[in-house]
C-alpha positions as CSV (number, residue, x, y, z in Angstrom):
1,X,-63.9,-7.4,85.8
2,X,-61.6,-4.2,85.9
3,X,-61.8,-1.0,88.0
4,X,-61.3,0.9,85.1
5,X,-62.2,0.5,80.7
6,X,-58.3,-0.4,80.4
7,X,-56.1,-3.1,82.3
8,X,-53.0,-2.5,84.0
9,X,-51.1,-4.1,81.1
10,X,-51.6,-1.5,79.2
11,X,-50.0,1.1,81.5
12,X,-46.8,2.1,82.8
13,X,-45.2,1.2,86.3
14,X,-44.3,4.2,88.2
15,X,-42.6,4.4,91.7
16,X,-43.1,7.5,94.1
17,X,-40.4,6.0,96.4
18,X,-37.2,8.6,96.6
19,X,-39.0,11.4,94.3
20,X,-37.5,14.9,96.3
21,X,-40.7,16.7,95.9
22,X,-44.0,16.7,97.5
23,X,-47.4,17.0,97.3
24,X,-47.8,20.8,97.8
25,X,-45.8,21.3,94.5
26,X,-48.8,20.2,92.0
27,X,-47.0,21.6,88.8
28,X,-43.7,19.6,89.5
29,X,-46.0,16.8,90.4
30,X,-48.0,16.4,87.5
31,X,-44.9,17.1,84.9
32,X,-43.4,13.6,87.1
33,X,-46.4,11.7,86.0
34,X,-46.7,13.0,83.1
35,X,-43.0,11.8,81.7
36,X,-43.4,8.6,83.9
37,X,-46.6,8.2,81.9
38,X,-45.4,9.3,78.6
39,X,-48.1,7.4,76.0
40,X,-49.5,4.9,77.9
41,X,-53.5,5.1,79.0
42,X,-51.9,5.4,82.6
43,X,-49.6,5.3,85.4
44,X,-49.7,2.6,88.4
45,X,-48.2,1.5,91.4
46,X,-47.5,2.2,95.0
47,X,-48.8,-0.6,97.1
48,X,-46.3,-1.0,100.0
49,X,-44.3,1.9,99.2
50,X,-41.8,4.1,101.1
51,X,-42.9,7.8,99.9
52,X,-41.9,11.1,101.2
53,X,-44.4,12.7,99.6
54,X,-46.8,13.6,102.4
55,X,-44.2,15.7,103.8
56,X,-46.4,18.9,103.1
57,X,-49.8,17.6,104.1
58,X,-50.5,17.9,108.2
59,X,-52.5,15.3,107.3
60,X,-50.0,12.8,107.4
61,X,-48.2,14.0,110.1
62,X,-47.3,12.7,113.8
63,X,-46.3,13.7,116.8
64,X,-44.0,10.6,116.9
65,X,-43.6,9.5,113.2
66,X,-45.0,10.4,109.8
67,X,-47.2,8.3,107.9
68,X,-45.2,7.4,104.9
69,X,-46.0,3.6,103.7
70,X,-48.6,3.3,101.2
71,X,-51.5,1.0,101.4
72,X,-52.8,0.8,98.2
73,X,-52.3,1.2,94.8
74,X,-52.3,5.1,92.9
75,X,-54.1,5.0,88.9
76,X,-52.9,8.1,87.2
77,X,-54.7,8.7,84.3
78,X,-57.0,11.7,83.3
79,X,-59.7,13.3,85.4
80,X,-62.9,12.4,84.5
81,X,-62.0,8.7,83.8
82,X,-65.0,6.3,85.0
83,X,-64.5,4.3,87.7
84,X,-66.3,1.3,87.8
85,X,-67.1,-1.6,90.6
86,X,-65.1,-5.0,90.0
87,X,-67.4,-7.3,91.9
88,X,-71.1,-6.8,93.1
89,X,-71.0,-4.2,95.7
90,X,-73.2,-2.4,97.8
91,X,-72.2,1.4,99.1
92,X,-70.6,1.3,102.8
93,X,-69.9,4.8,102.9
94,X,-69.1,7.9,101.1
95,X,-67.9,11.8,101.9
96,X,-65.7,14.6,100.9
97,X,-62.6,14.4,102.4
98,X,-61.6,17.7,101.4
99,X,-58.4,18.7,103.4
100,X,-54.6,19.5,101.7
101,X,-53.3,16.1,100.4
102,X,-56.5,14.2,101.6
103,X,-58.5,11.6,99.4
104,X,-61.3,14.5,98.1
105,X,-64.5,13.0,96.9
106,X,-64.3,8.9,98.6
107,X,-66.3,6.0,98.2
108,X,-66.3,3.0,100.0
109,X,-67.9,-0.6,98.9
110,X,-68.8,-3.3,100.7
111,X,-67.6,-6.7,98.7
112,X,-68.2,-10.4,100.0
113,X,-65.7,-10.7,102.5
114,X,-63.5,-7.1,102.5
115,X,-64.2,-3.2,101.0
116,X,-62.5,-1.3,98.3
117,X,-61.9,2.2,98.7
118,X,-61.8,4.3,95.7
119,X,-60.1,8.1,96.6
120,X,-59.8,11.2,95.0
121,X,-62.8,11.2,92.9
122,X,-65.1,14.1,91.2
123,X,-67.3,15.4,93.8
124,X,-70.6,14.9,90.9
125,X,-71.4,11.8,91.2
126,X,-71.4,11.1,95.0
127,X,-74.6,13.3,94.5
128,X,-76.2,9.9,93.2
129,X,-74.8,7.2,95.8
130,X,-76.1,6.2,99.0
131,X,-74.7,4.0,101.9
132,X,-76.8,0.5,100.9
133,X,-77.1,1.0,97.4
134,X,-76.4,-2.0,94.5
135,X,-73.6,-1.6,92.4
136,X,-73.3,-4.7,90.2
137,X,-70.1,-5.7,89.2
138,X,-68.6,-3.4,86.2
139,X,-71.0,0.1,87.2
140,X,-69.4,2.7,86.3
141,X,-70.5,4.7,89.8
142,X,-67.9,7.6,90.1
143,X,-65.2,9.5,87.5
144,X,-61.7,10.7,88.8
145,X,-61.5,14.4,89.9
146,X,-59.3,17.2,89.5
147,X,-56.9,18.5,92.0
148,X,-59.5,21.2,92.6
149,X,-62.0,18.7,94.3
150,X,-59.3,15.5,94.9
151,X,-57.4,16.9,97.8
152,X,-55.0,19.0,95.3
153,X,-53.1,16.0,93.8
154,X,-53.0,15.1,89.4
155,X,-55.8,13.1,88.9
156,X,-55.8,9.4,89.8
157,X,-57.3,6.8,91.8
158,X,-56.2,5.5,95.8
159,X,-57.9,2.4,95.5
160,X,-57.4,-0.4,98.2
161,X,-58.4,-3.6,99.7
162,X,-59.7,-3.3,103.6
163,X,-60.2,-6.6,105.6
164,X,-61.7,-4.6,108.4
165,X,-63.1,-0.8,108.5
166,X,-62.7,-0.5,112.1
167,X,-65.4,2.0,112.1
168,X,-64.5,3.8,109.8
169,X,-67.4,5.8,107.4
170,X,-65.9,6.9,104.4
171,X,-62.4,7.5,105.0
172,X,-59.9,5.1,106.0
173,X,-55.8,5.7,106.1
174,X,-54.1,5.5,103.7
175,X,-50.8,5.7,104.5
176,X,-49.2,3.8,107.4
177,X,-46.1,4.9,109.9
178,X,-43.2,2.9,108.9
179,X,-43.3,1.1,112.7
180,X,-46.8,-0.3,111.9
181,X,-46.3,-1.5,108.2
182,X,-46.9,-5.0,108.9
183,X,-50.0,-4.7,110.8
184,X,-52.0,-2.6,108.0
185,X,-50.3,-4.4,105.2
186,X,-52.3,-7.4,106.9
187,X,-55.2,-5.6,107.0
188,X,-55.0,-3.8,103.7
189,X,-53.8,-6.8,101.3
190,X,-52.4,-5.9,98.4
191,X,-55.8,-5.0,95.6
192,X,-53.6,-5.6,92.0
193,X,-55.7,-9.0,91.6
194,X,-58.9,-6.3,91.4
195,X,-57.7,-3.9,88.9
196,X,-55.6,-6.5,86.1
């Protein structure tokens, strides 16, 4: 079972490594994807990637260093998309993370073993979830939003792998400081095997 309707081999590979823009500059943004997409359903990649995108969100900023490694992997495709759960789940957490460059409508399920965390989704159908609730394996349980309600980037899905919430109800980072790569790679595995 698939995240999403399509499978990764039918999209493009993109890479968000050395791009000279950032998130505050939707317009240049979306025209990236856009080309990088061209034809194809979508656009993927990101896990474990060097971006200096975050540069204009606060968000991802620190005293001592920036958060700029990515822990998991970015789905462009078109707002509204479904999203659906690729194993029997049951609803850890959800919110609105609505601040610059944050993950906008989030969901977090609870699988045997780890959580997924699905980002930057339309604010609609969190209306309808609950912290406990089934979602059997291939649900369709959220759509992707647009920049209005995702935290003001194109439309796509954060979607990752978490060995360990730590607390957290949700929201989770995700993006790591360079220094600490290892140590939330470990805990954030790469989640390709979940969306083929």
């Amino acid at each position: 079972m698939s995240v999403f309707e399509f499978s990764l081999r039918d999209a493009r590979r993109v890479s968000l490594a050395g791009v000279d823009f950032d998130v505050s500059d939707l317009e240049r943004f979306t025209r990236f994807i856009d080309l990088e997409r061209g034809d194809a359903v979508a656009a993927y990649g990101g896990y474990d990637e060097q971006r200096g995108v975050y540069a204009a969100s606060a968000l991802f900023d620190a005293e001592d260093e920036p958060r700029t490694v990515h822990l998991g992997i970015d789905v462009w495709t078109d707002a509204g998309t479904p999203v659906r759960a690729p194993l029997d789940a049951t609803v850890h957490s959800l919110k609105i993370n609505d601040a610059f460059g944050d993950y906008g409508g989030t969901v977090v399920l609870q699988h045997d073993g780890f959580c997924t965390l699905y980002g930057h989704l339309g604010h609609r159908e969190l209306a309808t979830l609950h912290p406990g609730q089934v979602i059997p394996a291939g649900t369709a349980f959220a759509r992707l939003g647009v920049p209005e309600e995702n935290g003001g980037w194109p439309p796509h899905l954060h979607f990752q792998k978490i060995l360990d919430m730590d607390g957290y109800r949700g929201d989770f980072p995700g993006v790591a400081p360079k220094s600490e790569r290892e140590q939330w790679l470990a805990r954030c595995p790469d989640p390709t095997d979940l969306l083929a």
